[in-house]
Structures are given as C-alpha cells and as structure tokens.
C-alpha positions in Angstrom: 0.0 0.0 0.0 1.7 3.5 -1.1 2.3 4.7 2.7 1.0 8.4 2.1 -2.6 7.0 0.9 -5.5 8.2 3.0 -7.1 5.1 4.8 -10.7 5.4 5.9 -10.8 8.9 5.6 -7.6 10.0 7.9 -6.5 13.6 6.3 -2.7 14.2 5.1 -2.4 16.3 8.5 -2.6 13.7 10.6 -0.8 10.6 8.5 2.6 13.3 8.3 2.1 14.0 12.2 2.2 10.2 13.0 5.0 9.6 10.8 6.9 12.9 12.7 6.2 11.2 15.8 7.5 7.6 14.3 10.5 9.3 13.2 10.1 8.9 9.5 10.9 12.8 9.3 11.4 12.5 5.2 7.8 11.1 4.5 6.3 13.3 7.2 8.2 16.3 5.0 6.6 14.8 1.8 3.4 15.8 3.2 3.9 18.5 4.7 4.8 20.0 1.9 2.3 18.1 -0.6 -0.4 20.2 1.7 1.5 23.4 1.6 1.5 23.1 -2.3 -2.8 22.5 -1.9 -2.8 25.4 0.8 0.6 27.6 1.3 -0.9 29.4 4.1 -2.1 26.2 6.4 -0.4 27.3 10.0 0.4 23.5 11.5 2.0 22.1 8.4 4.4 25.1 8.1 4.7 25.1 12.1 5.5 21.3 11.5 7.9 21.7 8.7 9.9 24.2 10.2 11.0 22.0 12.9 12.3 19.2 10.6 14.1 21.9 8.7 15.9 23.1 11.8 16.6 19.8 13.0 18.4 19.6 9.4 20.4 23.0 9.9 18.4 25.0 7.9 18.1 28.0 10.3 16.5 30.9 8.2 13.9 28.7 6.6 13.0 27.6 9.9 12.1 30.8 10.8 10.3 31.6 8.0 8.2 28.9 8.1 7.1 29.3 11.6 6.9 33.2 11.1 4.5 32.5 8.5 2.5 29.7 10.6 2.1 33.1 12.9 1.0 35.1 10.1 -1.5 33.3 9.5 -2.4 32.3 13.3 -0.6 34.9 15.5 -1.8 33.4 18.8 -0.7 29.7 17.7 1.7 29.2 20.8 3.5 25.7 19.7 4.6 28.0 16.5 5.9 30.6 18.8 7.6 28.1 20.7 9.4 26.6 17.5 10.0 30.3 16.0 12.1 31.0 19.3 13.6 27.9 19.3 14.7 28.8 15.5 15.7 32.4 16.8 18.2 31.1 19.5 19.9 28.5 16.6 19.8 32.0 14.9 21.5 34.2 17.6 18.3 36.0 18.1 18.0 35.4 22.0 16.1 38.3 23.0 13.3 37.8 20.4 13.4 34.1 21.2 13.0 34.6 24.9 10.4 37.2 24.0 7.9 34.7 22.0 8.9 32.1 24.3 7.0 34.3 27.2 3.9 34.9 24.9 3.8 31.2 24.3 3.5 30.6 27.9 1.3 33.5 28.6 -1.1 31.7 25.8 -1.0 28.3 27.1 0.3 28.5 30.7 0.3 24.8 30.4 2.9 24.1 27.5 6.0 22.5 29.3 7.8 23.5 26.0 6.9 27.3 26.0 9.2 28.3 30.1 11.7 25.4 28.9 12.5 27.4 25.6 12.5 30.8 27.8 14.5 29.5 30.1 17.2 28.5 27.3 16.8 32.1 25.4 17.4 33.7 29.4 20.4 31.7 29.9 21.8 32.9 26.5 21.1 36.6 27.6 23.2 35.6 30.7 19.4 37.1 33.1 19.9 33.6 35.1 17.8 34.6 37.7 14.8 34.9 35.2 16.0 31.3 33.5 16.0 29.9 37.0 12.2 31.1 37.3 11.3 29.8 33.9 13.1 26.6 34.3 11.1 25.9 37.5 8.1 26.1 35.9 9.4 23.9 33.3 10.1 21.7 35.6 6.7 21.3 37.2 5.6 20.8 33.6 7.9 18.4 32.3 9.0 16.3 35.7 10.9 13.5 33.2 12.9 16.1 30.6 16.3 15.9 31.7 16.8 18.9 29.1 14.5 20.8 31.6 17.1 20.2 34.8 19.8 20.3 32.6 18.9 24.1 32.2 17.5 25.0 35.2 20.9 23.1 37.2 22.7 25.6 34.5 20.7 28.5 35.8 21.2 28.1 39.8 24.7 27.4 38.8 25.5 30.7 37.7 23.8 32.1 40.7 25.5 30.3 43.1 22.3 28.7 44.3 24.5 25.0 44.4 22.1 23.5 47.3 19.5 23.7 44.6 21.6 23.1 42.0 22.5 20.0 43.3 19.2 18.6 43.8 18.0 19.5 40.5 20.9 17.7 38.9 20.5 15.0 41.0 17.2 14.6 39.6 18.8 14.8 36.0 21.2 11.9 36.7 18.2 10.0 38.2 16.7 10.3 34.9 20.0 9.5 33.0 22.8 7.7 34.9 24.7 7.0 32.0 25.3 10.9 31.1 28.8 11.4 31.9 28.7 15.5 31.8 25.7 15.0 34.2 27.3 12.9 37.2 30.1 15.4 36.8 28.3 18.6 37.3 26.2 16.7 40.2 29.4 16.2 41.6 30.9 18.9 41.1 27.0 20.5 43.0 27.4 18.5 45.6 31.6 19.4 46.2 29.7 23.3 46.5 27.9 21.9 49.1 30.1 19.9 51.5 29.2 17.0 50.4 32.9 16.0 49.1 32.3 12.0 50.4 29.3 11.9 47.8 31.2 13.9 45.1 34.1 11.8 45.3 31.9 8.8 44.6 30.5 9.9 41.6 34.1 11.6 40.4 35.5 8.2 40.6 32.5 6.5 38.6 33.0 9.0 36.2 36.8 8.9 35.8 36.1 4.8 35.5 34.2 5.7 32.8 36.4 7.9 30.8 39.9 7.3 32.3 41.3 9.3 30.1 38.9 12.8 31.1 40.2 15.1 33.2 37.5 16.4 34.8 36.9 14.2 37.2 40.3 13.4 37.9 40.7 16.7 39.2 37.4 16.8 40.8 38.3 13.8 42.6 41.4 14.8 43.5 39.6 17.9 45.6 36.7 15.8 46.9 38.9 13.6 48.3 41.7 16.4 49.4 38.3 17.6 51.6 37.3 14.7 53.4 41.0 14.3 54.5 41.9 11.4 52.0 45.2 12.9 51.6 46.5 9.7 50.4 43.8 9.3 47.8 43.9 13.2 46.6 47.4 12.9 46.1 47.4 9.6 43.9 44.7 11.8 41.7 46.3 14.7 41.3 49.4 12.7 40.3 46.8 10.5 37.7 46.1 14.4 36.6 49.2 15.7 36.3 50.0 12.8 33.9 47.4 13.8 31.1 47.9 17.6 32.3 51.7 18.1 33.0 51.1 21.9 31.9 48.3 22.3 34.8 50.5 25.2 37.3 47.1 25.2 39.3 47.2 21.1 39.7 51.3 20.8 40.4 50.6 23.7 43.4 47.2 21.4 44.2 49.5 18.8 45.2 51.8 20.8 47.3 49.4 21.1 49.7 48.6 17.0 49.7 52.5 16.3 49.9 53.3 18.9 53.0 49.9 17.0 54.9 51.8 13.9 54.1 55.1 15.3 55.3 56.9 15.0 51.5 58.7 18.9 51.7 61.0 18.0 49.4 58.9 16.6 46.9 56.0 19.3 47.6 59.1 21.9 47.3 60.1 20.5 43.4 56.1 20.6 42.6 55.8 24.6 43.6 58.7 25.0 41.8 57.4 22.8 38.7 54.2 25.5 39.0 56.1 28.7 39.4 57.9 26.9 35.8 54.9 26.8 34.2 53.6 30.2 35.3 56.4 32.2 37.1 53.9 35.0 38.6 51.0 33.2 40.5 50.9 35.1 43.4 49.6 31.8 45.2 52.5 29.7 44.4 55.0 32.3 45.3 53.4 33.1 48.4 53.3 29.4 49.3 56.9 29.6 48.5 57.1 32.7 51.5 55.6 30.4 53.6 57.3 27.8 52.7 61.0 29.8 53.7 62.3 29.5 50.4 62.3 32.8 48.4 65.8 33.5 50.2 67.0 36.7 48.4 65.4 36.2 45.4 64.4 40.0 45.0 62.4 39.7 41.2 59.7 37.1 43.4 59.7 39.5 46.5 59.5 42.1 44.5 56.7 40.5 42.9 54.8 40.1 46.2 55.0 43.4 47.3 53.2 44.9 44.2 51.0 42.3 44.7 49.9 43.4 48.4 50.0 47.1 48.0 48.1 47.1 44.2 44.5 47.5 44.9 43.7 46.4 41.7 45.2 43.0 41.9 42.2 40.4 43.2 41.9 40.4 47.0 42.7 36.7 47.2 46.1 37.0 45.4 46.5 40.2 47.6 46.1 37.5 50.6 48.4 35.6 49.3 51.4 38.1 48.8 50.6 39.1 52.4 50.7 36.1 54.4 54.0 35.0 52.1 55.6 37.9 52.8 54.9 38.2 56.1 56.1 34.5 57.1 59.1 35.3 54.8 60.5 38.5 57.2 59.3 36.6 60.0 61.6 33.9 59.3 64.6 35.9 58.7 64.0 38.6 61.8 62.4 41.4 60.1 59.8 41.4 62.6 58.4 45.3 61.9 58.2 44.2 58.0 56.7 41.0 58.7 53.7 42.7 61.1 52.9 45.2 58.2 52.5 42.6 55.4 50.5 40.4 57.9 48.2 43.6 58.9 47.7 44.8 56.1 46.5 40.9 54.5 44.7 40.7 57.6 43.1 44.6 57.1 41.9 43.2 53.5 40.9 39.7 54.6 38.9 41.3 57.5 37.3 44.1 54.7 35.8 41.3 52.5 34.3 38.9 55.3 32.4 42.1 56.6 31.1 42.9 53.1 29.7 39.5 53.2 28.4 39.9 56.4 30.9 37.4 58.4 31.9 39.7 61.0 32.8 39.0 65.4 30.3 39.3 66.7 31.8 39.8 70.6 28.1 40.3 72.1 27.2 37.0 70.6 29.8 35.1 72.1 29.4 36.4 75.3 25.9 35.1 75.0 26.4 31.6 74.2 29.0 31.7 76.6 26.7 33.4 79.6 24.1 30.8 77.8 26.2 27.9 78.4 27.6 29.3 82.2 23.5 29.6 83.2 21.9 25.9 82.0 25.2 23.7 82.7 25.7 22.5 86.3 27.6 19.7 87.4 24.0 18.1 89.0 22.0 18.0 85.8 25.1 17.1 83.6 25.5 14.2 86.0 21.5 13.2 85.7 21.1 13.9 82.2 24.8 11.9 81.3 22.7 9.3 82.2 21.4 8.7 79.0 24.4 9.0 77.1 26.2 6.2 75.5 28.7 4.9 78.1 31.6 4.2 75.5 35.2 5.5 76.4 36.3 5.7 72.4 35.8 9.5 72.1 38.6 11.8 73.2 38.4 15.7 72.5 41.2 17.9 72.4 40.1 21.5 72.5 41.3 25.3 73.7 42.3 28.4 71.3 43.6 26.9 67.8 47.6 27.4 67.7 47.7 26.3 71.3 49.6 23.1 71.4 46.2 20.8 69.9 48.3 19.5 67.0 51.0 18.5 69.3 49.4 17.0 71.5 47.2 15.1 68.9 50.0 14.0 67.4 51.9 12.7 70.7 48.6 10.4 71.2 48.0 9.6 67.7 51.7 7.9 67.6 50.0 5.5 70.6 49.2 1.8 68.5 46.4 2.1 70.5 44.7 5.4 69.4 43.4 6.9 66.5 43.1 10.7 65.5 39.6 11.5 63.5 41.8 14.8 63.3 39.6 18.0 63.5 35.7 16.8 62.2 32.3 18.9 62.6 30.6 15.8 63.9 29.7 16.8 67.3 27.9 20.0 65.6 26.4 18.2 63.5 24.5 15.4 66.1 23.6 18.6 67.9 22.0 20.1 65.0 20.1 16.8 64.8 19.2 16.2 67.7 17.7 19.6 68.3 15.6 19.3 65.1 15.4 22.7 64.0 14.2 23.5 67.7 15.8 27.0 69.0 17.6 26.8 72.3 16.6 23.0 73.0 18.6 22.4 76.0 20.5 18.9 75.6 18.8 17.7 79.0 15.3 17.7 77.0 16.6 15.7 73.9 14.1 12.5 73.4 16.4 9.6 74.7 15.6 7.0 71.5 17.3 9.9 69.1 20.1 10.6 71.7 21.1 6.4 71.9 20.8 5.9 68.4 23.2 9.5 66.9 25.4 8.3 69.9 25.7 4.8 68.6 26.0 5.6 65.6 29.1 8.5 66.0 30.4 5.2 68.3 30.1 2.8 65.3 31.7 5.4 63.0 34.6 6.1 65.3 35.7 2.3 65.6 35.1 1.9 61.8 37.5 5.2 61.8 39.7 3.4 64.3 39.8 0.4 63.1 39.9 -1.4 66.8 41.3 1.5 68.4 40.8 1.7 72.1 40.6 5.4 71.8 40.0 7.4 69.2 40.2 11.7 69.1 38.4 14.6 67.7 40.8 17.6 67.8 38.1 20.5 67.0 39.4 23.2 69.1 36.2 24.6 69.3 34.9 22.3 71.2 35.2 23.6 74.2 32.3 25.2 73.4 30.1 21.8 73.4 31.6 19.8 76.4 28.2 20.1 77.8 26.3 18.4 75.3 29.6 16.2 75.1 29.0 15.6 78.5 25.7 14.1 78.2 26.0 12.4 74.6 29.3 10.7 75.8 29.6 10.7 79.9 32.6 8.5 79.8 34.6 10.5 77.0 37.7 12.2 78.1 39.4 16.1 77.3 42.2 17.1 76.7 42.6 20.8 77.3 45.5 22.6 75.4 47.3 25.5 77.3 49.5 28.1 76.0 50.7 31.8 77.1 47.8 34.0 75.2 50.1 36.2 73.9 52.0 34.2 71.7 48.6 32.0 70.9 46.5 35.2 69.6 50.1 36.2 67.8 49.9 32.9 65.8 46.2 33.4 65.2 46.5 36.8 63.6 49.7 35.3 61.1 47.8 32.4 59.9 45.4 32.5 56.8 43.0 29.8 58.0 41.0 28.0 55.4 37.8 28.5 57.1 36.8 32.2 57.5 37.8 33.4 61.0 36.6 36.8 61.6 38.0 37.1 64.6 41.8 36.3 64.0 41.9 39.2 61.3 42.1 41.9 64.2 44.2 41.5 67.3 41.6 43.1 69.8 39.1 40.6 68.7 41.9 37.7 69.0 42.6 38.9 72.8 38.4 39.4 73.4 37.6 35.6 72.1 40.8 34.3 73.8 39.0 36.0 77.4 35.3 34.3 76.3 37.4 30.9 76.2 39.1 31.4 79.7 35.6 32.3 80.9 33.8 29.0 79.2 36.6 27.2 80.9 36.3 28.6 84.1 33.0 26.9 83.8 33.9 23.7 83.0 36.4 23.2 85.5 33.4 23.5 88.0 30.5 21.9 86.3 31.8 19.2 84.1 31.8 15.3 85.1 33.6 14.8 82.1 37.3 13.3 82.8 39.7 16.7 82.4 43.3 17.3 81.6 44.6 20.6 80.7 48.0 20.5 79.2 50.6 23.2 79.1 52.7 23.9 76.2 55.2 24.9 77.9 55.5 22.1 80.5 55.3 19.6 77.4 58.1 21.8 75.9 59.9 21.3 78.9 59.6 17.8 79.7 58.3 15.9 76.7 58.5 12.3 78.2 56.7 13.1 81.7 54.1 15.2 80.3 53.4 12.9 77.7 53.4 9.7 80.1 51.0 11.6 81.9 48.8 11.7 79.2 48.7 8.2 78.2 48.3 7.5 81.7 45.0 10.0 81.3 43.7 8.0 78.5 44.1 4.5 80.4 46.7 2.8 78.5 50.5 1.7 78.8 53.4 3.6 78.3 54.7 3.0 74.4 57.8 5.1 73.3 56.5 5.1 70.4 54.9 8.2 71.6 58.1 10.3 71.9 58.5 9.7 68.0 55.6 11.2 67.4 57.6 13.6 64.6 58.5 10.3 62.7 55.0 8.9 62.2 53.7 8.3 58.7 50.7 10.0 59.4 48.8 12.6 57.7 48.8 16.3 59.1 45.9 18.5 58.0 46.6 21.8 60.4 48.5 24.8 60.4 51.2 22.9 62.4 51.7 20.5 59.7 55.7 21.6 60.0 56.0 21.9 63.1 55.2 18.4 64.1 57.3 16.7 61.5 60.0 17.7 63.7 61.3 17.3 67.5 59.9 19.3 70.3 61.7 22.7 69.8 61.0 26.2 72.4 61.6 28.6 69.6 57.9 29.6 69.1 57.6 30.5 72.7 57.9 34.2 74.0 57.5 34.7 70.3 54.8 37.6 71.1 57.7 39.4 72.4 59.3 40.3 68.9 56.2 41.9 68.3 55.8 43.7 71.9 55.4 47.1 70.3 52.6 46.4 67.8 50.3 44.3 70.2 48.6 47.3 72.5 45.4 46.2 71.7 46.0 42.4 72.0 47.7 43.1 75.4 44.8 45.3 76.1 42.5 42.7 76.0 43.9 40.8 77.7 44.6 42.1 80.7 44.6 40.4 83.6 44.7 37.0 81.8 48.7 37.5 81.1 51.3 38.6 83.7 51.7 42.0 84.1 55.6 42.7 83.6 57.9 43.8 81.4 58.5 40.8 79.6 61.2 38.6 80.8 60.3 35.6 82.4 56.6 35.3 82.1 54.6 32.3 82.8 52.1 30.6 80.8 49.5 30.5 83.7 46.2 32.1 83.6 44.2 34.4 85.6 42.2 31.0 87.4 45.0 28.3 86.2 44.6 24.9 86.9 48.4 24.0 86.3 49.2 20.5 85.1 46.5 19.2 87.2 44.2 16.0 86.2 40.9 15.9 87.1 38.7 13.0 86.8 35.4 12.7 87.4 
C-alpha cells in the first residue's frame, strides 16, 4: 500500500504527524509540503515543517516557516515556541526569549513554551529569570532531563548550588549514564560539602572515561576535603600525567605532599608550577611560607606589588601578604613581617564584613553566659545518664595554635589510638538532635534519638579506628560543646591545650586559615575571644563530670616524656615510646602545624609575642589580667584562674 494513501478517511495532516512522531521525518516532510502546495498558508504544516528543517540545519527557513504559521495564526503558541527555538539557533535570544513568554502566557500549560525561555534567558546571561522559567518547566515536564539540565545551569551561575544539586541529581536520576551530568552533580554536591558523595560519583565517572580530566581533578579535591590525603594525592598525580602543563594542579599537590610530610617533593612541585607560570601570586606566596624565596628580589618584588596594588584580586592580595609576612618573620624582620600580615589581615577582614561574616563579641558572650547559666555539674550528671557509656571519644580543645596538633599527634603515635583529626561531627548530632528546635537544651533531647546518633558516632569512630581503644576529635572549638559532650558521651575524656595568650593570639592573627575566621583578622578581637574561652573554661572546670586534663605547652616543651606519660596515663593505657616519635609517624597532618610536628619538640615559638611587643597594644589590652603584668622577661604561661598540670577525673 503506497504509505502516504488516506485510509478510511484520515487527512494528510494527521498521517505526516504520525509519521513525525514515528521518526520517519522524510515522509512526514513529503506531506507536509504536498499540503503546503494544496494550501501555502495552512499554520500547523508550516509550524511542523519548520522543525524538521531546523533539526536539518536549515536555520533561516525555519524561521520563515514558523513566522509564516504566525501570520496566519498569530496566537498559535506551539509555532511561537518553535520560532524562538529557530531564533536562538539563529542568535536572536532576545526575540526568542520574548515569543517564548507569549507562548506561555497563551497556554500556561505548554512545558515547552518556560523550557524554551529558560534556554533564550540563559543565552542573555538574566539567570535569575532562566532559574524562574526553568522551575516552571520543571513542574511541567518532571521527566525532561533537558528541563534540569537548564535550570541546574541557571542556579549554577547564581551560586544557588544547594538547589543546583538537587536539580541535577534529579537529571542523573533520569540519566545515569550521562557522563557531563554525574560530573556537574558532583561537582554541586563538592559546592555543598558534600565531598564524600562527590568523590563517589568523580570516581564512577573517571572509571568511565579514564582518560577525562574532569573528574580526575574533581576527585582529586573531593577527596583532598574529606581528609583522603592519600587518595587526593594519587589523583592529582593521575592528573598531572594527562595535564603536565596544569600550574594550578602541580601547586594542588603541594598542599597533599606537606599534609603527608613529603617537603622536598612538595618543594620541586611549587617549583614545577612557578615553571609553568612564574607570577601566580599563590604559588610564590606558598613559597614565603614555605621559607624558600631567600633573596630572590624579582619574586619579593613581585609580592610586594601584589599586596599594595588594589587592583590585583583580594585573594592574590592574601596571598602576597601572608608569604611575605612569614618570609621577614623567618629571617628577623619582625616590623616588616607585622605590616604585610596587617595589612592581609586589614583586606581579609574588609571582605568577610562585606559579606556579612563579621565578630560578633556580644554573641559570644551570649552563648558563653548561655552555656555558664543551663550547665551544672548536678543536671550534667542526671542527664549523662542517658548518654552512651563508650570511652572511644577523646576531644582535644582550647584556642587553635595552642599546642592541639602536638598534642594530637603525641597520642596519635599510641598503636592504641586513632586521631579523626579536626571533624564537625559533634555539631552536626547537635544540629540533629535539636531538630530545628531554637535553644533546646541537651537535658530535654528524646532519649531513643540521643542512643541511636550516639551509637551511631560510636560505630563510625571504631570503623575510623579500626579497633582502636581510643580514638580523638581535635576541633578546638569544642570547648564550646563539652556540655552536650558531656551528656551524649559521659565516659569520654578532654584534653585541654594550654599556652601563654600572647604568643597563641600572635599565631592566630599570622595564619590564613581556610575556614573564615573573623576574629583572627584583628588582634583586639583575637585577645576578646581568647578572654570568652578562659571564661567557658572557668566553667567547665566546676560543672563538668567529664574526665579533664589541661596540658601546658610549655610544661610539654619542657619535659616531653613526663608530660606525655602523663597523658597516656589520662587516657588508660600503657606507656609505648613510640609516643616520643611522634615527629617520625607516617601520618597525615591536616593543620597549620603541619611543620612543626614533622620535627622534634623545639622552644623557639615561645615568648615569640615578644618580637612583636610594640605592635600588640590592643591584643595586650584585652587581655589584661589573663597575662602577667611585667615587662616581659620571664613570664609564665598561667592564667588568671590556672589549673596547672592538674588532672581531674570525674
């Protein structure tokens, strides 16, 4: 049978439509056209033909057929649909975005019509208005991957990734095997802090195209932020082999080989990058940092422009500044060194505030007062209770660059004890146990949540540990939780790191720390958090049941073998010597002490605050009575209330 007859009466119309649908795009063409040559001016054939004639390339008949469909029917909303979609292929965005919108303001109800819109906005680069179009799209057309394809596009470009990620998420539901789509969900879900989930789909998608390097490098930072230091670096290395001309990737793995205590490798790879590209700011600043610019006066001449050119990028300007300033630090330029850190500090401090990320002093004294008011020792004791009765945790806390690191790593070196190094986890079983419920105090959490987040941190830790009697958390911060600590985990222990506030607010204010801190930028705020701190410990000493002991750096400085038995000793185990090695261990180091503790106990970094005497009024301000009052020689490490080298236990 000749397969354009008309069977019982079916009209050409509707035979060319079913073979469009079937895919038989030349015989539905054949009548398309056979009816345009009966009637030239009938509106569905020509809106019909102009999307096969698109889909073939042929862009200016396209839109002449479907601007004559409209001629003919101006309010005929698929044709306005296909007439933008001609327009975009055209370069016409703004009058495909603009009959896009009349086709959805005709037929609220065509998926096609805010998809199309959504495509023209992103092509004008108005991504807030693609985002809006693509969510109605979206409610249209729930199974078009094209449609969250867009829209994850859209929130992309306005930094929206929480709902970026979901959309795409939704897209790689709908198409696993997409490769550019389980990248850009990982890459969604990196934005997020999600780096464990990212670095599962990085790898599938590296299996899948080992050759890519996309993912390689994707993985390589997923896994560089969930402390696989190991597994970044192998990456980055897998990277560097299809991408030996990569500066940024070379100075990537710098910062895996100094966590894994490799300087002299990570010192050839920021050389290799400052090869490849001999201004980056970054790398050279690394190399300040790092003590090896020596005299080299082109690089530290290249730093200073850097700092003091306000029309260089703030984050290079951060970068010149804290490599400078480590640079005269090291070699005794000590006024120098405070300026360059200052004035980083001065710019650092600038763009938190413009973001809103400021100290917020009155706020800390709240949740301290907060903490002071609805912790005693008697309902710590009651409500412990209910806790999980494990000894596995271990906290180390205090002011960061107080001796935590050391101390970690002292313990760590134990075959009997495992460092989790500095994790959020504690936060985060708060946050869930007080299910979005403002000010829940920890003594009213339902006991069934409460035994099964504590289990479960429990079960995570041993997996962490692998056996280990004891495991750590060394989040400085908290000290700020050792009350809910105190009830979640009754029979955990903590380790509270000393040092003299001078030289521990000093180091604050030198160090670029990866997570914004407000308050280190400006030494007045360093000396007012440091105070808040004393006071919240104040506290603890009273109230806590928790198992106590505060360490001094200087004592541990002093006598590195007693101080350190007497911390084993703390955590219930044997003596091992091992401990005293601790600077040997092949053990990844993820702080700002990563140096230090690659090397035998050394006294150089105390009484440092002293080089700086003159430039600290406000710090020493601040602090007041929390420091000795003297000239300088020969001061102590104690505290206004110390409690020594004293253990407690409960």
């Amino acid at each position: 049978m000749d397969q354009d007859a008309n069977p019982g009466g079916v009209d050409d119309l509707q035979i060319a439509i079913a073979h469009h649908q079937a895919g038989r795009l030349s015989d539905a063409e054949r009548l398309y056209l056979k009816i345009l040559r009966e009637n030239p001016d009938e509106p569905d054939a020509l809106n019909l033909l102009s999307v096969i004639v698109l889909e073939r390339g042929e862009i200016a008949r396209a839109v002449e057929l479907a601007s004559h469909a409209l001629r003919q029917d101006p309010d005929f909303p698929d044709a306005l649909v296909n007439l933008a979609r001609a327009q975009r292929a055209a370069g016409d965005f703004q009058a495909a975005a603009q009959n896009a919108a009349r086709a959805e303001a005709l037929e609220p109800e065509l998926g096609e019509a805010p998809l199309m819109h959504c495509r023209a906005l992103l092509d004008l680069k108005d991504h807030a208005a693609a985002a809006e179009a693509g969510e109605r799209a979206a409610k249209l057309l729930p199974a078009r991957f094209d449609v969250y394809d867009y829209l994850g596009q859209a929130l992309e470009a306005l930094n929206d990734w929480s709902r970026a990620a979901t959309v795409y998420e939704a897209a790689h539901d709908l198409r696993p095997e997409r490769f550019s789509m389980t990248v850009r969900l990982a890459i969604a879900l990196l934005m997020v802090d999600e780096p464990g989930t990212a670095a599962t789909l990085f790898q599938e998608a590296a299996e899948r195209a080992p050759n890519e390097l996309r993912p390689i490098v994707g993985l390589a930072v997923a896994l560089q932020r969930k402390f696989d230091i190991p597994g970044s670096a192998a990456a980055c290395r897998r990277a560097l082999e299809l991408a030996p001309e990569r500066a940024d990737l070379w100075l990537m793995q710098v910062g895996n080989l100094e966590a894994l205590g490799n300087f002299e490798e990570a010192a050839a790879c920021l050389n290799r990058s400052l090869e490849l590209e001999p201004g980056n700011i970054e790398a050279l600043g690394e190399l300040g940092k790092m003590g090896l610019l020596g005299s080299d006066a082109a690089r530290i001449e290249r730093l200073r422009e850097a700092l003091n050119d306000a029309r260089v990028a703030p984050a290079h300007r951060l970068y010149a500044g804290y490599g400078l300033g480590a640079m005269y630090d090291k070699s005794g330029a000590y006024d120098e060194a405070f300026a360059c850190f200052k004035l980083a500090n001065d710019l650092a401090r600038a763009g938190l505030a413009s973001a809103g990320n400021v100290f917020d002093l009155d706020e800390m004294r709240e949740n301290v007062d907060s903490r002071i008011g609805g912790f005693n020792r008697a309902l710590l004791v009651e409500a412990g209770a209910k806790g999980n009765p494990s000894e596995v945790p271990v906290f180390i806390v205090g002011m960061p660059r107080s001796g935590t690191t050391l101390v970690e790593q002292i313990v760590a070196n134990h075959p009997r004890v495992y460092t989790a190094h500095e994790t959020k986890d504690i936060h985060d079983i708060i946050t869930r146990l007080d299910d979005g419920r403002k000010d829940l105090h920890p003594a009213l959490w339902e006991p069934v949540p409460l035994r099964r987040e504590t289990m479960a941190h429990i079960n995570h830790l041993q997996d962490l540990g692998g056996g280990a009697e004891r495991v750590i958390d060394k989040l400085p911060d908290n000290i700020m939780h050792l009350g809910h600590i105190a009830i979640m985990f009754p029979r955990a222990r903590v380790i509270v790191c000393r040092r003299d506030l001078r030289d521990v607010c000093l180091s604050c204010y030198f160090e670029n720390f990866s997570d914004p801190t407000p308050w280190s930028l400006d030494l007045a705020d360093c000396g007012a958090r440091a105070r808040e701190i004393e006071r919240m410990l104040a506290h603890w000493r009273e109230a806590l049941p928790l198992r106590m002991m505060e360490v001094q750096y200087a004592s541990l400085v002093a006598d590195l073998e007693g101080q350190s038995r007497r911390l084993i000793d703390f955590l219930g185990l044997e003596w091992d010597p091992a401990c005293l090695d601790y600077y040997k261990a092949d053990r990844t180091v993820l702080t700002l002490s990563l140096r230090q503790v690659r090397k035998p106990i050394y006294s150089s970094s105390m009484g440092r605050w002293r080089r700086y005497r003159r430039h600290l009024g406000p710090l020493l301000a601040e602090l007041g009575d929390l420091v000795p009052d003297e000239d300088g020689e020969g001061a102590s490490e104690r505290a206004a209330t110390p409690i020594g080298d004293s253990d407690r236990t409960a």
